[in-house]
C-alpha positions as CSV (number, residue, x, y, z in Angstrom):
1,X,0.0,0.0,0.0
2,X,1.7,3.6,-0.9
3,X,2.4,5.7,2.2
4,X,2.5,8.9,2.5
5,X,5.1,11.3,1.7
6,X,4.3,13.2,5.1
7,X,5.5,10.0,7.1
8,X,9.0,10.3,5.9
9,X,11.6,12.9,7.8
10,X,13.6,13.8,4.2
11,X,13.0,13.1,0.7
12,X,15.9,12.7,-1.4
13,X,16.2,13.8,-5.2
14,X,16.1,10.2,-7.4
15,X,19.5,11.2,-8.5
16,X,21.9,8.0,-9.9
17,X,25.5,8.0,-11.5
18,X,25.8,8.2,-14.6
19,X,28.1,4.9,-16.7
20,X,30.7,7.6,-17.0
21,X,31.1,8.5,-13.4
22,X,30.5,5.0,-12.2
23,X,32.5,2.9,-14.2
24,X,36.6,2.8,-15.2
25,X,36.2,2.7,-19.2
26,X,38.7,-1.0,-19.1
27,X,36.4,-3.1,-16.7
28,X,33.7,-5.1,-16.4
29,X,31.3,-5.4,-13.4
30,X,29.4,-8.0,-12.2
31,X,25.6,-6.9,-11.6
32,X,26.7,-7.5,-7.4
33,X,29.9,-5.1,-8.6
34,X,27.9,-2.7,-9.8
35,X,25.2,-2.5,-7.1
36,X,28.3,-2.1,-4.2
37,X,29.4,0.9,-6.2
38,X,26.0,2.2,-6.5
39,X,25.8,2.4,-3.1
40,X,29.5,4.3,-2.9
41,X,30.9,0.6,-1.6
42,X,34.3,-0.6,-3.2
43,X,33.6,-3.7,-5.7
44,X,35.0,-6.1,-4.0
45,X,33.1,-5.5,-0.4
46,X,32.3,-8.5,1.5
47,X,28.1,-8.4,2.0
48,X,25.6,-10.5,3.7
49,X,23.2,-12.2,1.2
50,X,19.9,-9.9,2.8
51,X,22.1,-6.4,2.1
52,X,23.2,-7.7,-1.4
53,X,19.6,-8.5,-2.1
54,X,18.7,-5.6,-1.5
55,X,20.9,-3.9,-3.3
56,X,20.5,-5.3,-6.7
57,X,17.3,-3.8,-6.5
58,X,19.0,-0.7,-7.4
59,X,21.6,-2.1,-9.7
60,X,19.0,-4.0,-12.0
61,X,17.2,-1.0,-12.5
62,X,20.1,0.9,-13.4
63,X,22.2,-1.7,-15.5
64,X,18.3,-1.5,-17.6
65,X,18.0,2.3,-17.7
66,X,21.7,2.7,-19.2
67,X,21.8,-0.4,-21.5
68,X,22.2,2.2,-24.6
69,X,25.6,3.0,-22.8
70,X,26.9,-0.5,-21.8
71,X,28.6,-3.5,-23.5
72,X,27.7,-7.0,-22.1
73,X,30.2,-9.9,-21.8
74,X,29.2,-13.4,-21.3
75,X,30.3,-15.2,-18.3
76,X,33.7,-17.1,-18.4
77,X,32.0,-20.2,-17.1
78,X,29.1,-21.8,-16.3
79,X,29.3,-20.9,-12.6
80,X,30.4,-16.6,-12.7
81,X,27.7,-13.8,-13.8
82,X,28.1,-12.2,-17.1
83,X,29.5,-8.6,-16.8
84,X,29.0,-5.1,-17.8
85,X,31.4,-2.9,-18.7
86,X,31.1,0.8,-20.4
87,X,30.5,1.6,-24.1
88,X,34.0,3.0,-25.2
């Protein structure tokens, strides 16, 4: 059920990085890479299952909203992600 806006103390312009300001133009991020630095986290922070839930619920979004600005690489095996890098 929505809630009210008057129940909340602050509200926050949606603002997000953009590929440029996120991403080094030589990587590729996992989708759980990418969601950490979303969040101002270095990639490689160590995250309980619950918090790394949560935040791919920012990172999906994202990764969808910029897809005319990334490049997609298929995983290296059958048990890693695939990755997301910039568009050069």
């Amino acid at each position: 059920m929505p809630i009210p806006k008057s129940e909340f103390d602050q509200l926050h312009p949606c603002d997000f990085y953009t590929p440029e300001e996120l991403l080094e133009a030589d990587r590729m991020y996992t989708v759980y890479e990418i969601a950490r630095l979303l969040q101002g986290l270095e990639p490689e922070a160590e995250l309980d299952r619950e918090t790394e839930d949560i935040l791919l619920d920012w990172a999906i979004p994202w990764i969808m909203n910029n897809a005319d600005y990334l490049v997609v690489a298929e995983p290296r095996s059958e048990d890693e992600p695939g990755y997301y890098g910039r568009e050069s």
